[in-house]
C-alpha positions in Angstrom: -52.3 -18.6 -147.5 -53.6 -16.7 -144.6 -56.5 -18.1 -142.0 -58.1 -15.9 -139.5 -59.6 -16.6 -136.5 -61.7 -14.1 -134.4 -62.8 -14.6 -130.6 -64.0 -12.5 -127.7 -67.8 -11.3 -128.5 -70.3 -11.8 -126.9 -73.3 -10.2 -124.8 -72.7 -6.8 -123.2 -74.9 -3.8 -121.5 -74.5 -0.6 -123.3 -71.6 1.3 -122.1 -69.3 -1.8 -121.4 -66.5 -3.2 -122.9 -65.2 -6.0 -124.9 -62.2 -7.0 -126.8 -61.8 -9.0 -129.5 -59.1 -10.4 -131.0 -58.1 -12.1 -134.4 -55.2 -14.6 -134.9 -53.6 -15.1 -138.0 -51.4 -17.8 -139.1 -49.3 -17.3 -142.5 -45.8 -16.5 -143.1 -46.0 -12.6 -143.6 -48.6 -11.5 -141.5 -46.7 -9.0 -140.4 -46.4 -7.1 -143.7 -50.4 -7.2 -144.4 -52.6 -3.9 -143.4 -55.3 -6.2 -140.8 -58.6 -4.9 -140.3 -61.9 -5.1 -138.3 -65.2 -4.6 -140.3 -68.9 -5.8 -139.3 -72.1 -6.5 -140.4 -75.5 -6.0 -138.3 -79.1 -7.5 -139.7 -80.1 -6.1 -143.1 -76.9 -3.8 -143.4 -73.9 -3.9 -145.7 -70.8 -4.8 -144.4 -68.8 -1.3 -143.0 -65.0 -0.5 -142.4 -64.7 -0.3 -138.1 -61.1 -0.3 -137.8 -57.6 -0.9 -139.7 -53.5 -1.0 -139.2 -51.1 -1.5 -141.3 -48.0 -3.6 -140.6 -46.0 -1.0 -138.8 -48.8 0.4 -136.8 -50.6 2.9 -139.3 -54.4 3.3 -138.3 -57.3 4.6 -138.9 -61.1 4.2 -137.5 -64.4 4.9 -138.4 -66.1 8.1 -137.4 -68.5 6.1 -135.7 -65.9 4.5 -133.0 -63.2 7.3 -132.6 -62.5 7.6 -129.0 -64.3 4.3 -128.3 -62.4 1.8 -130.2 -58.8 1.1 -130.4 -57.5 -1.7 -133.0 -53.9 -3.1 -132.4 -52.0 -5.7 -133.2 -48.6 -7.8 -132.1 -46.6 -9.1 -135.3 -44.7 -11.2 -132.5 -47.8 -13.2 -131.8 -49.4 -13.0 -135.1 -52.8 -11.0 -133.5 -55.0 -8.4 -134.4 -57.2 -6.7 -131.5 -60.0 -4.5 -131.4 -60.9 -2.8 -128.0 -63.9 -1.5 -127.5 -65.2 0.7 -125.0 -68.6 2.8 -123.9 -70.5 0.0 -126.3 -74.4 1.3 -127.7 -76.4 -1.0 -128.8 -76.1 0.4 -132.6 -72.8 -1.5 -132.5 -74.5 -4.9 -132.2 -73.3 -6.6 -135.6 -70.9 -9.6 -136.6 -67.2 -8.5 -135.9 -65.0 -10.1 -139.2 -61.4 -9.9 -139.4 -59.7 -9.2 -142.7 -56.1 -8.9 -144.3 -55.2 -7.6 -147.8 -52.7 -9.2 -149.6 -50.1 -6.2 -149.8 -47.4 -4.8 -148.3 -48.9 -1.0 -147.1 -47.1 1.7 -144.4 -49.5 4.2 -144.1 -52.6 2.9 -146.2 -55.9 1.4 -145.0 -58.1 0.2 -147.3 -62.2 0.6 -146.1 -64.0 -1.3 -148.6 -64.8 -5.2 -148.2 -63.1 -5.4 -152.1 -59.8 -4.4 -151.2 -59.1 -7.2 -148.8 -58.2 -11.0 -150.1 -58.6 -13.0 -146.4 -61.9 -13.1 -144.1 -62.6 -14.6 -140.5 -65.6 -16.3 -139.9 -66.8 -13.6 -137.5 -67.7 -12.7 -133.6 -70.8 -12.0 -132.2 -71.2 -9.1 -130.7 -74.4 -7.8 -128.7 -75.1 -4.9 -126.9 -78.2 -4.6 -125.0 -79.9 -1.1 -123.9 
């Protein structure tokens, strides 16, 4: 079993920064593709971020060249920097994992992953 935890929202002006990070306990952690995903008021749930096990990732159209997800097997912690915040990224941050071992593939839909964090505010004010 796999829980994550995410920390580090919270309230920001547009063009700031925060980073968030996601801890995981389980015994392979290492092997699962981790990813970032959030949800603002009245919105579906959307893909912001993934990486695989060995490093694979991929991001949203919406945060390429603002946001940068990492992660450190070592410490068992998934991180999501993000930079030159707009308030259109003001949502619920939720950290995911998917049960399978993956190289180069990043699932993007909420279906595809097995374990969810309870979530991070984050805010961005104009």
């Amino acid at each position: 079993q796999v829980q994550l935890v995410e920390s580090g929202g919270g309230l920001v002006q547009a063009r700031g920064s925060l980073r968030l990070s996601c801890a995981a306990s389980g015994p392979t952690f290492n092997t699962y593709p981790m990813s970032w995903f959030r949800q603002a008021p009245g919105k579906e749930r959307e893909f912001v971020a993934g990486i695989t096990g060995i490093g694979f990732t991929r991001h949203a159209d919406s945060v390429k060249g603002r946001f940068t997800i990492s992660r450190e097997n070592a410490n068992n912690t998934m991180f999501l920097q993000m930079n030159s915040l707009k308030p259109e990224d003001t949502a619920v941050y939720y950290c995911a994992a998917r049960r399978a071992r993956s190289y180069t593939y990043v699932p993007v839909t909420t279906d595809e992953y097995d374990y969810w964090g309870q979530g991070t505010q984050v805010t961005v004010s104009s």
